[in-house]
C-alpha positions as a printed Julia matrix, in Angstrom:
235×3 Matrix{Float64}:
  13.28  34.6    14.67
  13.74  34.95   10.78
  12.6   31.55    8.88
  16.02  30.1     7.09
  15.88  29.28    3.83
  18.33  26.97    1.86
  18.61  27.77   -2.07
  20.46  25.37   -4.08
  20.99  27.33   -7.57
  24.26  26.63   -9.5
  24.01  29.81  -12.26
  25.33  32.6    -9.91
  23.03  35.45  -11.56
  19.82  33.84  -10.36
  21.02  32.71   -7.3
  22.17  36.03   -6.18
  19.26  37.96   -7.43
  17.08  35.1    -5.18
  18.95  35.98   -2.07
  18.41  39.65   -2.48
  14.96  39.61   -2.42
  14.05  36.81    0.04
  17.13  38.67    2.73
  14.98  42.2     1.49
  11.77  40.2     2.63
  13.51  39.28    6.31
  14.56  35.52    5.81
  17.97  34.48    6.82
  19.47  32.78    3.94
  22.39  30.39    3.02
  22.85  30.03   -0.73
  24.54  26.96   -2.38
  25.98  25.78   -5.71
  25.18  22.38   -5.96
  23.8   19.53   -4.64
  26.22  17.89   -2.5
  26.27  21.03   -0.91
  22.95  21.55   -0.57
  22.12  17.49    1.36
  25.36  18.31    3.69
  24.08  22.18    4.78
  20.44  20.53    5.08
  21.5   17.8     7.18
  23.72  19.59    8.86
  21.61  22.43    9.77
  17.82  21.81    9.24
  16.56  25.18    7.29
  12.81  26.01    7.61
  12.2   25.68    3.42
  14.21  24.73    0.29
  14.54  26.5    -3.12
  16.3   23.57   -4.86
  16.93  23.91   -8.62
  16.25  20.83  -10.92
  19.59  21.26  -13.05
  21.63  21.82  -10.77
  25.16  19.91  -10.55
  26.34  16.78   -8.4
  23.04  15.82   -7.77
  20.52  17.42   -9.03
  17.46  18.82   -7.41
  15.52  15.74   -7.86
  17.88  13.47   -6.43
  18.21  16.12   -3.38
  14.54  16.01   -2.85
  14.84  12.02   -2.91
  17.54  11.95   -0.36
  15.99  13.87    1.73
  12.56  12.38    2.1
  14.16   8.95    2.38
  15.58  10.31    5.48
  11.82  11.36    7.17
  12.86  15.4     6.2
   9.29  17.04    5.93
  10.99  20.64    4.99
   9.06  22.06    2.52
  10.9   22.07   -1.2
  10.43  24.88   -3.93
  11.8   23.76   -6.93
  13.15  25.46   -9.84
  13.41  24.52  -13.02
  14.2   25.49  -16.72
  12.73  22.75  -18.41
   8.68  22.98  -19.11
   7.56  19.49  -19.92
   4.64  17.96  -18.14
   7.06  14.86  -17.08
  10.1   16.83  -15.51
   7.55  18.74  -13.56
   5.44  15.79  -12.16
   8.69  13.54  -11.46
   9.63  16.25   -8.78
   6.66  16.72   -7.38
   5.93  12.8    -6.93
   9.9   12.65   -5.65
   8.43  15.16   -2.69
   8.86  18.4    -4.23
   5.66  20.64   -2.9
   5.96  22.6    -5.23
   7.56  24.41   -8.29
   8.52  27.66  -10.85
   9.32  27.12  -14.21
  12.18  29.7   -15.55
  11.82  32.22  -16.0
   9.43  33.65  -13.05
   8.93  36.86  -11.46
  10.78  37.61   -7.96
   7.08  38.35   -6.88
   5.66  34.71   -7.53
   8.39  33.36   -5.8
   8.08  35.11   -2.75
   4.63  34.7    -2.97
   5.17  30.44   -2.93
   7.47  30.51   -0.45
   5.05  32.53    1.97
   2.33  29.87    1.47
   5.05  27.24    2.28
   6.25  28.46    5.11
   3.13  29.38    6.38
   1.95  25.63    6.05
   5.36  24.79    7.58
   4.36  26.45   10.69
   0.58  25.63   10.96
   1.54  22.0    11.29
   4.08  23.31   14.09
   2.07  25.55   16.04
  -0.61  22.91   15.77
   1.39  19.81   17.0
   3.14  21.91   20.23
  -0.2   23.08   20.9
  -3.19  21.65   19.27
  -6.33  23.7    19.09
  -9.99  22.53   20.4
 -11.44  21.59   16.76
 -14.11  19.32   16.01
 -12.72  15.94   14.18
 -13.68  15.21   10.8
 -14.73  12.29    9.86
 -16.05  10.11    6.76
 -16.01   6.41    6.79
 -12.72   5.27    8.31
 -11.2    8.61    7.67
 -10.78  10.92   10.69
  -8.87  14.24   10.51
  -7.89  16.22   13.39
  -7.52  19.57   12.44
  -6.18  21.39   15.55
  -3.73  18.69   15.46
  -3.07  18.59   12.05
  -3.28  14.88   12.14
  -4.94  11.82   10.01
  -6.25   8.38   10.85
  -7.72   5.91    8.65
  -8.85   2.72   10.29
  -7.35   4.35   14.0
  -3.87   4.12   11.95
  -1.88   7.14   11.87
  -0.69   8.4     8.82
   1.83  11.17    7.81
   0.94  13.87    5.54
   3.02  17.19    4.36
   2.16  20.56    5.15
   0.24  21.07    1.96
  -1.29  17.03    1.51
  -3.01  17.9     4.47
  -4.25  21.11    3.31
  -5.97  19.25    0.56
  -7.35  16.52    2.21
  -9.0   18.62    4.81
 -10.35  20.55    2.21
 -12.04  17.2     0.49
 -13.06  15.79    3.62
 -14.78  18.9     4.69
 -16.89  19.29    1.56
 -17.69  15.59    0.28
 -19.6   15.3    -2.6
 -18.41  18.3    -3.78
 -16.56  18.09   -7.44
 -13.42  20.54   -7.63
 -11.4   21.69  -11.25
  -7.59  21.92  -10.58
  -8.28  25.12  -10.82
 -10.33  25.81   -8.2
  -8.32  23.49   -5.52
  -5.42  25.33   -6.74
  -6.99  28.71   -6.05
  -8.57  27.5    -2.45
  -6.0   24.85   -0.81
  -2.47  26.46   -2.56
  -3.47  30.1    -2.68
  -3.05  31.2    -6.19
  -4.54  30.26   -9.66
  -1.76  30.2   -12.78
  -2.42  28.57  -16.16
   0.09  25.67  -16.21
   0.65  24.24  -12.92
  -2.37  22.57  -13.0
  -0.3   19.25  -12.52
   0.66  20.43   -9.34
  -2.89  19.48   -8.02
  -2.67  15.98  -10.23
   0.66  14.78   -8.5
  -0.6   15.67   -5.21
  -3.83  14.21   -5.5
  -1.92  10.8    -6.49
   0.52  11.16   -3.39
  -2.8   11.33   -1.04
  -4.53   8.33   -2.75
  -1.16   6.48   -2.63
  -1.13   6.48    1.35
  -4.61   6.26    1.6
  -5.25   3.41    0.01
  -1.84   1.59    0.79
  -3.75  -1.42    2.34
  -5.02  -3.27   -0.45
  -7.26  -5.32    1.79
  -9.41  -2.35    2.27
 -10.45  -0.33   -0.87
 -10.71   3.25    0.05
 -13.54   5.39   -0.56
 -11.43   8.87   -1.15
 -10.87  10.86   -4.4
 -12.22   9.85   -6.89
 -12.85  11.96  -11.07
 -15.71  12.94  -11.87
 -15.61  14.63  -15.69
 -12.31  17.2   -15.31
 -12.7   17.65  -11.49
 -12.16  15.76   -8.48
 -14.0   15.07   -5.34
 -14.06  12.99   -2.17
 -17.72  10.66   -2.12
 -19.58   9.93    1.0
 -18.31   6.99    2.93
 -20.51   3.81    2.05
């Protein structure tokens, strides 16, 4: 069955030339206006991704993306947006956007993103119907399950998107090792483009921000080292 895609795009053009291409590429797709319509087909119908545009009318994309990860949706979000500055772009992302295309972008790059998504989308699926004989990872308190696509730190379960638990995986299974934005963006997201290097920051922020939501024990993940990041042994 065809993945469904919701887009949420109020300028007509755009939204009609992103239709074309992701029906041309095989996805079912139901295309929207604004943003009221956008939470009521989403809750209505769950769709397998969003492309939800940041300007968009009555709300707008952001406060879509907030509504909808106050109510537990994990669908992955695309979001669009017109507007270039470093703070409009990290304010969606740390909302729960996974991530985003500044206008304009090429019909290419977008169906590029949204293949990664999806394909994240249904690793985490596939994994949790019918996890896979991996070995567990483990540093400190940290454990990762990988076939299950599942995290523990002190034997507590915690919940991770698609793509947070991409990234983690990738720290956890190379501590020590220091990684640019660049690199994480080329090895964990899939592609390497000057600019949405703040797409690795905000994430990077969301994983430290559940990992070390106990104050009363001090995690030992992520930390800088010069412009990269890494994950150091456990003590």
């Amino acid at each position: 069955m065809a993945s469904h895609i919701l887009v949420a795009e109020d300028q007509a053009d755009i939204r009609d030339l992103i239709v074309l291409n992701l029906q041309h590429a095989g996805y079912a797709v139901t295309a929207v206006a604004d943003g009221r319509a956008a939470l009521a087909s989403q809750l209505e119908r769950a769709s397998d991704l969003l492309v939800l545009d940041l300007m968009m009318p009555a709300p707008d994309g952001l406060e879509v993306c907030k509504a909808l990860r106050a109510r537990g949706h994990a669908t992955p979000i695309l979001m669009l947006t017109a507007k270039s500055t470093e703070l409009d772009r990290v304010l969606g992302l740390e909302l729960g956007a996974d991530d985003y295309l500044t206008k304009p972008f090429s019909m290419a790059e977008l169906l590029a993103r949204v293949k990664a998504l999806l394909r994240r989308a249904e690793l985490l699926r596939a994994a949790q119907s019918a996890p896979a004989l991996q070995p567990a990872v483990r540093n400190g308190e940290l454990e990762i399950l990988p076939g299950r696509r599942e995290v523990r730190v002190g034997g507590r379960p915690l919940d991770f998107t698609a793509l947070e638990f991409d990234l983690l995986l990738h720290f956890a299974s190379h501590p020590g090792h220091v990684y640019s934005r660049a690199q994480l963006l080329d090895a964990v997201w899939g592609y390497s483009h000057e600019g949405y290097e703040h797409t690795v920051t905000t994430h990077i922020n969301r994983l430290r921000a559940k990992l070390e939501q106990d104050p009363m024990q001090p995690r030992f993940i992520l930390t800088v080292r010069g412009a990269g990041y890494k994950m150091r042994d456990a003590p």
